[in-house]
C-alpha positions as a Markdown table, in Angstrom:
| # | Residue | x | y | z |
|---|---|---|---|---|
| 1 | Unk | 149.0 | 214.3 | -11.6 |
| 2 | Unk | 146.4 | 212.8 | -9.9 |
| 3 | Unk | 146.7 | 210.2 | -7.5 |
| 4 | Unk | 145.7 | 206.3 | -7.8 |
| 5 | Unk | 144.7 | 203.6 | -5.7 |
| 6 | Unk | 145.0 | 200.2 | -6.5 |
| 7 | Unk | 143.0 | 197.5 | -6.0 |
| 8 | Unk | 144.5 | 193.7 | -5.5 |
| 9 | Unk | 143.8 | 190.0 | -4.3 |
| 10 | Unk | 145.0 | 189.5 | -0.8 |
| 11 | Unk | 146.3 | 186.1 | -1.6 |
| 12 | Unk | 148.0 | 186.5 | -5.0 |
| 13 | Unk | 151.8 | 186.7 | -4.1 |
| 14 | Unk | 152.1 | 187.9 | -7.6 |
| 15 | Unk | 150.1 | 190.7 | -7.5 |
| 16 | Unk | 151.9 | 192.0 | -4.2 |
| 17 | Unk | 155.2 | 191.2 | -5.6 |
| 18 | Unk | 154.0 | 193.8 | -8.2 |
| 19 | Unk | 152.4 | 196.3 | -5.3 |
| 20 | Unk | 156.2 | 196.3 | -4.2 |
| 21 | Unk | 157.5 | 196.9 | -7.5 |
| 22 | Unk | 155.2 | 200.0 | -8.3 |
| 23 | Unk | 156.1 | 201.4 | -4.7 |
| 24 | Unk | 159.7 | 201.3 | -5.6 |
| 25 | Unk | 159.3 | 203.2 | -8.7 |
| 26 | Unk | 157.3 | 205.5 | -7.5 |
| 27 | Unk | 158.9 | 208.4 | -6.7 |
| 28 | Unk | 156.5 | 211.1 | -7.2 |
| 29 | Unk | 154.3 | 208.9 | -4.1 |
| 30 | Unk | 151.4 | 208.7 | -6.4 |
| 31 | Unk | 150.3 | 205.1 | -5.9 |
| 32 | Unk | 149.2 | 203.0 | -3.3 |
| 33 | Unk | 147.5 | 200.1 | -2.7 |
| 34 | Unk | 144.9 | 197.8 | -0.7 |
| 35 | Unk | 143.6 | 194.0 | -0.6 |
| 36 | Unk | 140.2 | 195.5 | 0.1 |
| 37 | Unk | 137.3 | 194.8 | -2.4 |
| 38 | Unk | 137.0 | 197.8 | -4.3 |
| 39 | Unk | 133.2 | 199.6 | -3.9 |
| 40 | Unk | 129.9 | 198.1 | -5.7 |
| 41 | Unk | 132.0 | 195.3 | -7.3 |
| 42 | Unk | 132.5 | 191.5 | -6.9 |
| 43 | Unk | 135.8 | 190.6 | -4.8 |
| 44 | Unk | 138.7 | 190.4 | -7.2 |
| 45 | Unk | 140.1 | 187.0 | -9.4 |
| 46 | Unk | 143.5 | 186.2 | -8.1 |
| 47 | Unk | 145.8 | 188.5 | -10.7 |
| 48 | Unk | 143.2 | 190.9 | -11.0 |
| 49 | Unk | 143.5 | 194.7 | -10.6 |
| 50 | Unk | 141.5 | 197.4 | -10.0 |
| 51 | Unk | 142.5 | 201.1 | -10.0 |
| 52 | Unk | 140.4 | 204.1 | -8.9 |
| 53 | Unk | 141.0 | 207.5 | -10.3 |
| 54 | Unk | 139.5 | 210.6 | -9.6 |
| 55 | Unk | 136.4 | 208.7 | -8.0 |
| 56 | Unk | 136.4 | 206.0 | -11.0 |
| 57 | Unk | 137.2 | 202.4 | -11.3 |
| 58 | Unk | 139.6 | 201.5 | -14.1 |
| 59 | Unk | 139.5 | 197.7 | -15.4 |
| 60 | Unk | 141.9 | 195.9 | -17.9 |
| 61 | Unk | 144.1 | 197.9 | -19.7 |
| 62 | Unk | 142.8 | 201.5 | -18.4 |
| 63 | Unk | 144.1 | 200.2 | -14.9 |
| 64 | Unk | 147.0 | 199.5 | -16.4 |
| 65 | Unk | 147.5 | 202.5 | -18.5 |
| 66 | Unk | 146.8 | 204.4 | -15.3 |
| 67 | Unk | 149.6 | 202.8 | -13.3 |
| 68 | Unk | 151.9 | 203.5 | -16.4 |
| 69 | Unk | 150.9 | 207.2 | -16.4 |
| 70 | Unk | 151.3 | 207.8 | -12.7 |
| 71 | Unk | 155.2 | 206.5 | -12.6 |
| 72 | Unk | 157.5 | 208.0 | -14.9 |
| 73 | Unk | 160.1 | 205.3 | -15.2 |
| 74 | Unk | 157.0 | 203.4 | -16.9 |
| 75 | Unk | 156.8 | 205.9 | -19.7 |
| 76 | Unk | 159.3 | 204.1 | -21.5 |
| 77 | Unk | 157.1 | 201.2 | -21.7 |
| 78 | Unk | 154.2 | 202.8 | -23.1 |
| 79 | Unk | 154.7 | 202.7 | -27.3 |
| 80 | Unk | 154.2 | 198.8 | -26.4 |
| 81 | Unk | 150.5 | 200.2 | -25.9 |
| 82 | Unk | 150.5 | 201.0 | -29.3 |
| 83 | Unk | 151.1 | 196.8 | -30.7 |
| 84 | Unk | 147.6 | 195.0 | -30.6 |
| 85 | Unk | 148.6 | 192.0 | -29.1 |
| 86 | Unk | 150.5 | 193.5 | -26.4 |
| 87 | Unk | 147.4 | 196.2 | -25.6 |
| 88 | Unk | 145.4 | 192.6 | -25.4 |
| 89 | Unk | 147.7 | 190.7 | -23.3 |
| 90 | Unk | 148.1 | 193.6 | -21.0 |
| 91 | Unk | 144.4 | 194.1 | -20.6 |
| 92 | Unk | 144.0 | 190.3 | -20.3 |
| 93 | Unk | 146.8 | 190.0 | -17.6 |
| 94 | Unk | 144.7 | 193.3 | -15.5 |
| 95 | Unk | 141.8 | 191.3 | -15.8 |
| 96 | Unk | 143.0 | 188.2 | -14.0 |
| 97 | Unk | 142.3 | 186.3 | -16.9 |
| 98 | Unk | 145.7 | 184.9 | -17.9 |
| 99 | Unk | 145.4 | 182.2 | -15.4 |
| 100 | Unk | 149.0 | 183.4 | -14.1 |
| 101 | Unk | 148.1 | 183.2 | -10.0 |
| 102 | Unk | 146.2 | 180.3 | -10.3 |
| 103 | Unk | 147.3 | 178.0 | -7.6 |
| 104 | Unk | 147.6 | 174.2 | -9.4 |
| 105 | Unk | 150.6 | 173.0 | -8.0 |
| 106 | Unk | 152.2 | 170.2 | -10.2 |
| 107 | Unk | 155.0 | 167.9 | -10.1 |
| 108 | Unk | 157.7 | 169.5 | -8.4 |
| 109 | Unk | 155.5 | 171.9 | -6.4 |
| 110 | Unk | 155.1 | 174.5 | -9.2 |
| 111 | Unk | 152.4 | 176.9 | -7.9 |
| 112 | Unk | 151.4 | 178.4 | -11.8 |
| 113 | Unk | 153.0 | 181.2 | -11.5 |
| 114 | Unk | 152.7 | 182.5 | -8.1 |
| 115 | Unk | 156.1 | 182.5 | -6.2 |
């Protein structure tokens, strides 16, 4: 299995609390990961990822699909890629476009999302 490296905001706490997660579960040391805009593209939303792959960068659900192929323990998650709602909320959620790191604190200091 090849490699992958993952692109993520430097500011969304989420997305590192995730970075963490992957690095824990990865036991075959396949993934690792960087706050530095990936190549030829924009800088990324907050809760946006980016994954490259054999020299290619993966968006939306194909970076997410290749996260869940490079760590076994994630195998077990992957008949959810098979429900149409979940294949577009994970691609959605990839894409930064779920809103979930947006920082709009509220009453009570809730950050949307972001801890």
């Amino acid at each position: 299995m090849n490699p992958i490296l993952i692109y993520r905001h430097p500011d969304c706490e989420r997305c590192a609390q995730y970075a963490a997660m992957h690095h824990r579960f990865d036991w075959l040391r396949l993934v690792s990961d960087t706050t530095e805009p990936p190549p030829g593209r924009p800088p990324l939303r907050k809760g946006e990822i980016v994954v490259r792959k054999n020299g290619c960068l993966l968006e939306g659900l194909d970076a997410a699909r290749a996260i869940m192929r490079a760590i076994p323990l994630y195998w077990l998650f992957a008949p959810l890629l098979l429900i149409p709602q979940a294949r577009r909320r994970i691609d959605a959620d990839a894409r930064g476009e779920l809103g979930a790191c947006d920082i709009s604190a509220g009453p009570g200091g809730d950050a949307g999302g972001c801890v």
